[in-house]
C-alpha beads as a LAMMPS data file, in Angstrom:
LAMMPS data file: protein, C-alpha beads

116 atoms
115 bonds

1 atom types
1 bond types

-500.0 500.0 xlo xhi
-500.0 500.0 ylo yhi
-500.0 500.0 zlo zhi

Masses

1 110.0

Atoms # bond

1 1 1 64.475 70.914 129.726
2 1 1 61.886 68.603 129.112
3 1 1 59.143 71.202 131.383
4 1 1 60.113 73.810 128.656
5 1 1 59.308 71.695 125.760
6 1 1 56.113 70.223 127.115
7 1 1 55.301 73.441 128.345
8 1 1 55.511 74.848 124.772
9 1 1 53.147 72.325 123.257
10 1 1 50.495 72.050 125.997
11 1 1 50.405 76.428 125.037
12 1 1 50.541 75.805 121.180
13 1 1 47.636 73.233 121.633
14 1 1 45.612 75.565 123.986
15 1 1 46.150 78.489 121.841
16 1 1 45.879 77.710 118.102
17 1 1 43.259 79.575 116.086
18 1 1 41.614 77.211 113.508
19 1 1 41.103 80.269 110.829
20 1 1 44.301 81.881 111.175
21 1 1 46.819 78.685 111.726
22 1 1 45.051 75.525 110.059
23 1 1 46.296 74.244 106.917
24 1 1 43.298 71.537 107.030
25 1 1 41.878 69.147 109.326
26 1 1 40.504 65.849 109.065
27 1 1 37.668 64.280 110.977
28 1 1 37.452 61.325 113.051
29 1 1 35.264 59.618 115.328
30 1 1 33.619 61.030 118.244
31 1 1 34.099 64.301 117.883
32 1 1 38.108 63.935 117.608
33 1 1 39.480 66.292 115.009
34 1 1 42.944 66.160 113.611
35 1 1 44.005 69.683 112.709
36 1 1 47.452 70.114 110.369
37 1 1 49.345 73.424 110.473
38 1 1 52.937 74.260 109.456
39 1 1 54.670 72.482 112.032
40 1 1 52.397 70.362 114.149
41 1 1 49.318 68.050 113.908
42 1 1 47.202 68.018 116.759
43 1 1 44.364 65.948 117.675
44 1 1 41.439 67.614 119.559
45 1 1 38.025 66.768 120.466
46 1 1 35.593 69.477 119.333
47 1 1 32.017 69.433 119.502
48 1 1 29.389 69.189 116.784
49 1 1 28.590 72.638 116.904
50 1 1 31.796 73.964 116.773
51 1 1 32.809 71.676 113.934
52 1 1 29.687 72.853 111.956
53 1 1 30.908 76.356 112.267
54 1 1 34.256 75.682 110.421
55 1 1 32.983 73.370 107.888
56 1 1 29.625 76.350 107.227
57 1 1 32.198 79.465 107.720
58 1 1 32.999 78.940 103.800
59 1 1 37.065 79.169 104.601
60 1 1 36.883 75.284 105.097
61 1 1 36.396 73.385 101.709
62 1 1 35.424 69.468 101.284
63 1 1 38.601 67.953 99.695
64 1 1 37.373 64.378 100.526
65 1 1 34.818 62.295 102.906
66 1 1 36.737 63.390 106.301
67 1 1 39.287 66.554 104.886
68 1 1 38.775 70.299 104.296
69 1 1 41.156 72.168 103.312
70 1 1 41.296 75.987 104.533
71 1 1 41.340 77.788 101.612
72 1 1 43.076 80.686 102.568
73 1 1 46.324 78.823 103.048
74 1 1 46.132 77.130 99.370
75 1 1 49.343 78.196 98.126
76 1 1 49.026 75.710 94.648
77 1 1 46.836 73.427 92.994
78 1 1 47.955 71.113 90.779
79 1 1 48.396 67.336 89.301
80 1 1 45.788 66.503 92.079
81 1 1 47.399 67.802 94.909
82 1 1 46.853 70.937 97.224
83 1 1 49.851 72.829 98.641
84 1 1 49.943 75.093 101.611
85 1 1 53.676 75.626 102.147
86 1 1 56.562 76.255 99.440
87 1 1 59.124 76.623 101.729
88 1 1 61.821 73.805 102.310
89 1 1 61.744 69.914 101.171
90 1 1 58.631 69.286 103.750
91 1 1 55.644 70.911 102.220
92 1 1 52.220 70.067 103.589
93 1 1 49.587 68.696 100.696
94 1 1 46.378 67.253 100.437
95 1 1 45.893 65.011 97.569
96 1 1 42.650 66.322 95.634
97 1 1 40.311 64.522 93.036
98 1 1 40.141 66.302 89.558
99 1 1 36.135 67.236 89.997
100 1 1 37.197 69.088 93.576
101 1 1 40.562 70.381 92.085
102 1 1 38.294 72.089 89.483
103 1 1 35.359 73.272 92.032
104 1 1 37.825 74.711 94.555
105 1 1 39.738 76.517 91.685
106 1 1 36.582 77.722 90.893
107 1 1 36.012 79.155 94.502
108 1 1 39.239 80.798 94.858
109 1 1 39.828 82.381 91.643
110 1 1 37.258 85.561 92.767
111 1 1 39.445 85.728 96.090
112 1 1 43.547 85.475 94.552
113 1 1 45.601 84.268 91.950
114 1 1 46.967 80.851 93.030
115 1 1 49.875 79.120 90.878
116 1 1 47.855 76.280 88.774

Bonds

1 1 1 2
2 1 2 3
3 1 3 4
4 1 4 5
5 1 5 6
6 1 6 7
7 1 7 8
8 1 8 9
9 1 9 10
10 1 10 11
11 1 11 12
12 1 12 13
13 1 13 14
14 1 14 15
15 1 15 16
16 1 16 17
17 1 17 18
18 1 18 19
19 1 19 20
20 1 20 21
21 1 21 22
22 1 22 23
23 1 23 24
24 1 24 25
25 1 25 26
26 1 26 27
27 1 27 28
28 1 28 29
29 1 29 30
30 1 30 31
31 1 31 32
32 1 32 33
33 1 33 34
34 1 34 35
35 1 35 36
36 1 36 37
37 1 37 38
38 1 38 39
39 1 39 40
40 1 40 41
41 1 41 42
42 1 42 43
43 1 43 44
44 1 44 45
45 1 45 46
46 1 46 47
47 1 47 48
48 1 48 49
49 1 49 50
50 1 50 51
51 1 51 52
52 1 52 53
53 1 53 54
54 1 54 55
55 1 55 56
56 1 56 57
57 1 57 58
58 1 58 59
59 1 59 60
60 1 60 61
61 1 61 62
62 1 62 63
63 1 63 64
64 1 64 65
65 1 65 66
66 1 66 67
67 1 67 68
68 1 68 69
69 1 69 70
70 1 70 71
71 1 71 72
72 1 72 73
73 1 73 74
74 1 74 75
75 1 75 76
76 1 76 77
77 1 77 78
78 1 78 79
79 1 79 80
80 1 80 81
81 1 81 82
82 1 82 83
83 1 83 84
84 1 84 85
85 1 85 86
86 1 86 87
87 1 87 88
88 1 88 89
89 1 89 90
90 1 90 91
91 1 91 92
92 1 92 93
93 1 93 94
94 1 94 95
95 1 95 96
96 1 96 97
97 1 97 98
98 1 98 99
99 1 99 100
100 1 100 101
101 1 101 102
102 1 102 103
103 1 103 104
104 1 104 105
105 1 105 106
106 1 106 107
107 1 107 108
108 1 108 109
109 1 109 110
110 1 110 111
111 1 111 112
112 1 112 113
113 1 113 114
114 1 114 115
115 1 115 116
């Protein structure tokens, strides 16, 4: 049982697409990069380059010094926090300051209507 279960993780950390699965990810030192999706937080060391190419692809947004939020996952913004998930008692936010909270609605309201 315990193959099976490692087994699962060592695929869902080998085959995670940053785009497509990525609520938001934080940055650390040395190149280690926290990335948060629905279920899971995984830490993974990245290089330079390929951090650079999230944080220039414009789906990544600055929410604070080491956090971008991927703004296609934003489900709600509001009283200074950023949702990504409405579904059950665990929902995944990113607290926000008011200046960002303004810029990013900003950003998004061109691409959908997001509950404010």
């Amino acid at each position: 049982m315990m193959n099976v279960a490692s087994e699962n993780s060592r695929n869902l950390y080998e085959s995670f697409e940053v785009e497509k699965d990525i609520y938001y990810f934080k940055v650390g030192t040395l190149g280690l990069v926290s990335f948060h999706g629905r279920n899971y937080n995984i830490k993974k060391v990245i290089s330079a380059d390929e951090l650079n190419k999230y944080i220039t692809s414009g789906q990544f947004v600055r929410v604070s010094g080491s956090c971008y939020v991927n703004t296609g996952k934003i489900v709600s913004l509001t009283g200074g926090m950023i949702l990504f998930d409405q579904k059950g008692s665990d929902t995944k936010q990113v607290p926000v300051s008011k200046w960002r909270q303004h810029h990013i609605k900003n950003l998004l309201s061109a691409r959908k209507p997001i509950a404010m």
